[in-house]
C-alpha positions in Angstrom: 27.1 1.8 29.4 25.1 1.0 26.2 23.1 3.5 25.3 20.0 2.4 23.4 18.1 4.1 20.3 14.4 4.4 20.4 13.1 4.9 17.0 10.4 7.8 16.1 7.6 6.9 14.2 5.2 10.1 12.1 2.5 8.9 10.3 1.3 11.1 7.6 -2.3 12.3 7.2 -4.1 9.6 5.2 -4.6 9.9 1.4 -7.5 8.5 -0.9 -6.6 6.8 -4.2 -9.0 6.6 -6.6 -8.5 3.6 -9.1 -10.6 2.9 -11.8 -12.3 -0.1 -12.7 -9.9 -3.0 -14.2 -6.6 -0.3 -13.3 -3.9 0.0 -10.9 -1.4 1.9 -9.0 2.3 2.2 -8.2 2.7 2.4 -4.4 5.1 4.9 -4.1 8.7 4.2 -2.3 8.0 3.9 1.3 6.3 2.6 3.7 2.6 2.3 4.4 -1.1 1.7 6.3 -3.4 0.7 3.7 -7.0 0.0 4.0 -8.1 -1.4 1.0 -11.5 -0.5 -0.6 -14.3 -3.3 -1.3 -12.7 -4.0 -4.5 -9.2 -2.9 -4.0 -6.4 -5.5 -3.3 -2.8 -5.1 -2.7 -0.5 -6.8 -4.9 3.7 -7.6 -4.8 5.9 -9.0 -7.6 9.5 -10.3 -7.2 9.5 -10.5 -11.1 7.7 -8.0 -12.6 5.4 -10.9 -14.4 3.5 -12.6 -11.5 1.6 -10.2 -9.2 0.9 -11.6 -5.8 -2.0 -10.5 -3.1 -0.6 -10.0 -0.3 -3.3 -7.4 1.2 -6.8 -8.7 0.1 -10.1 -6.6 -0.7 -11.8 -4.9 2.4 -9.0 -5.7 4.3 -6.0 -3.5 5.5 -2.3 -3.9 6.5 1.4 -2.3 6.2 2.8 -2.4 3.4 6.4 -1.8 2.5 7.1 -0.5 -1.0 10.2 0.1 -3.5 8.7 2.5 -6.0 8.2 -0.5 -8.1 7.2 -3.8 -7.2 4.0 -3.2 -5.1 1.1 -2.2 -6.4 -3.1 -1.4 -5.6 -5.2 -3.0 -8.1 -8.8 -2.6 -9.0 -10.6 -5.8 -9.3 -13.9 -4.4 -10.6 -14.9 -4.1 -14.1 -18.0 -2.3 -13.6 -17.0 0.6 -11.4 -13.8 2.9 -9.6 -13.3 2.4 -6.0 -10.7 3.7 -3.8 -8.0 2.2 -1.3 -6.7 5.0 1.9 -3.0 4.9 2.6 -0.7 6.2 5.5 2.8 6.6 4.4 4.4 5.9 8.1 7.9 7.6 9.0 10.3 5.7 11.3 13.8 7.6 11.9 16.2 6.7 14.3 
């Protein structure tokens, strides 16, 4: 008989971040449901040089991060806006 493993998945209550204009931040180790802010896109680097969007502004998506490489950033230079994220739990 093979028994078979269904995973459980928590999502955490949502969390504003707050970025200023021209800044950004670390996405903590995990992973997540953002919804990116009007200005707000998400970015990945395999490098630590080139930053890549891989979530653009307005829009929303999952995101898986390291502690390291992934990151919101702030494309405004005139004003702070903010991105919501979900960190999401799967344990099997």
């Amino acid at each position: 008989m093979t028994i078979i493993k269904i995973p459980a998945i928590e999502f955490q209550l949502p969390t504003s971040v707050s970025i200023a204009k021209g800044s950004t931040y670390i996405v903590p180790r995990g992973i997540y449901y953002v919804k990116c802010g009007t200005n707000i896109v998400a970015e990945w680097t395999p490098d630590g040089l080139n930053w890549y969007t891989i979530i653009s502004a307005g829009n929303s998506g999952i995101l898986i991060s390291d502690g390291v490489s992934v990151r919101l950033r702030n494309t405004s230079t005139k004003s702070s806006d903010s991105a919501t994220i979900q960190r999401i739990i799967i344990s099997i």
